[in-house]
C-alpha positions in Angstrom: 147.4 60.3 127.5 144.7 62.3 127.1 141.6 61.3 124.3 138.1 62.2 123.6 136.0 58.9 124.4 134.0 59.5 121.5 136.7 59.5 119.2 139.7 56.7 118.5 142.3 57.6 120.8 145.6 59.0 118.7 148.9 57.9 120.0 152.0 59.7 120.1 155.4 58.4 120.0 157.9 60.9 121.9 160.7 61.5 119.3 161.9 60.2 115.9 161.2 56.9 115.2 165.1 55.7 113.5 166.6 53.2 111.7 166.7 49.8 114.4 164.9 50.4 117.1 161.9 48.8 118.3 158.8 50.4 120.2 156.8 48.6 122.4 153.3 50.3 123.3 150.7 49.3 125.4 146.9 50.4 124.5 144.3 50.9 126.9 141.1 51.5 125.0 138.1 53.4 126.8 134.7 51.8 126.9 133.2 51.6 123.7 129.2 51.7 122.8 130.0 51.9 119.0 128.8 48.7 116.8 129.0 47.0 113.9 127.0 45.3 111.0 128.9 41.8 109.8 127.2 39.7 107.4 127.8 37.0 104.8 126.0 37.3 101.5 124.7 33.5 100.2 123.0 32.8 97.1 120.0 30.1 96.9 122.3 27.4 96.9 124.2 28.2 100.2 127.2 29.4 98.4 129.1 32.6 99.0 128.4 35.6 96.5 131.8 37.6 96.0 132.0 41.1 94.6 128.2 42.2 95.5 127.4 45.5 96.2 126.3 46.1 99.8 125.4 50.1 100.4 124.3 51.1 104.1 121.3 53.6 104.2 120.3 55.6 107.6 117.0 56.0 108.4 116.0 59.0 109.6 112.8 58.6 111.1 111.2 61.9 112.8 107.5 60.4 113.7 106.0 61.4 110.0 108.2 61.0 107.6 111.3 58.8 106.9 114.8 60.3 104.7 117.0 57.6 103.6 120.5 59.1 104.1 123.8 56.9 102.6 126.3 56.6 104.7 129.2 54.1 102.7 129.4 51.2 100.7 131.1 48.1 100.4 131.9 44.7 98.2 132.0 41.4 99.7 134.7 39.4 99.8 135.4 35.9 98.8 133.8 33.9 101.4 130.9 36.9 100.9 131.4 38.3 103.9 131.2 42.2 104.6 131.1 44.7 107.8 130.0 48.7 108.2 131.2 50.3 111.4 131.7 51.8 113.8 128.1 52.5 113.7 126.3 55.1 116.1 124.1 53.7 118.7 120.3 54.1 118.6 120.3 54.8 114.7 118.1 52.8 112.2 119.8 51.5 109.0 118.9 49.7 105.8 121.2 47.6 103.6 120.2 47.6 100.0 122.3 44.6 97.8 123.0 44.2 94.4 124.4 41.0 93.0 124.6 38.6 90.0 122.9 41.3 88.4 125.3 43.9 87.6 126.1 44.8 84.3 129.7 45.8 83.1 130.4 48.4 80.4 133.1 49.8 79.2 132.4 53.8 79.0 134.8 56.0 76.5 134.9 59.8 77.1 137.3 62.6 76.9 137.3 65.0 79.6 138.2 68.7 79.7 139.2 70.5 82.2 139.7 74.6 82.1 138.2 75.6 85.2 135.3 74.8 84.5 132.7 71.6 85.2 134.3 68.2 83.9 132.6 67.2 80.7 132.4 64.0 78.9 132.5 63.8 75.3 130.9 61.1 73.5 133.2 58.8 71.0 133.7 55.5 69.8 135.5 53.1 71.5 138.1 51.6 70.2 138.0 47.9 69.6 
């Protein structure tokens, strides 16, 4: 099998895959330099936060200034854990976090589409 080693190798499966049978496949993965950010988001009194925001942010640093590019997002989970990768080797990043502090509301609009731009329309909500 042939792969590019900086990509995830694809693997194909000679044939149709039918009704009862079973495929057993072995996977030799290439050296990998990729790595990853895991984390666990705790609040003042040790306990896990759930549902925060957690955004990663590249830093592109060329000697005078710095861009702040966004690469994804995630929530945590539960136990307030959360992970970003496979991340590029000798990149900076930033994580920005919001939690506890978001806000929820409920946002009516009507939307028309006719080729054109998607607009919202302002209206009540109903109760």
């Amino acid at each position: 099998m042939e792969y590019d080693k900086n990509m995830c190798p694809v693997v194909g499966v000679d044939g149709f895959i039918s009704a009862g049978k079973q495929y057993d496949i072995e996977i030799n993965l290439p050296e990998d330099n990729r790595s990853v950010i895991y984390g666990v988001l705790k609040d003042r009194y040790d306990e896990p936060v759930k549902d925060a925001v957690i955004k990663l942010i590249e830093v592109d640093k060329d000697g005078k200034t710095e861009e702040r590019k966004p690469v994804t997002h995630t929530f945590t989970d539960k136990e307030g854990q959360f992970v970003f990768g496979p991340l590029c080797a000798n990149k900076y990043y930033e994580i920005q976090i919001w939690a506890n502090k978001v806000r929820h509301h409920k946002i009516c609009a009507t939307c028309h589409h006719e080729g054109k731009c998607l607009k919202g329309e302002k209206k009540e909500c109903d109760k």
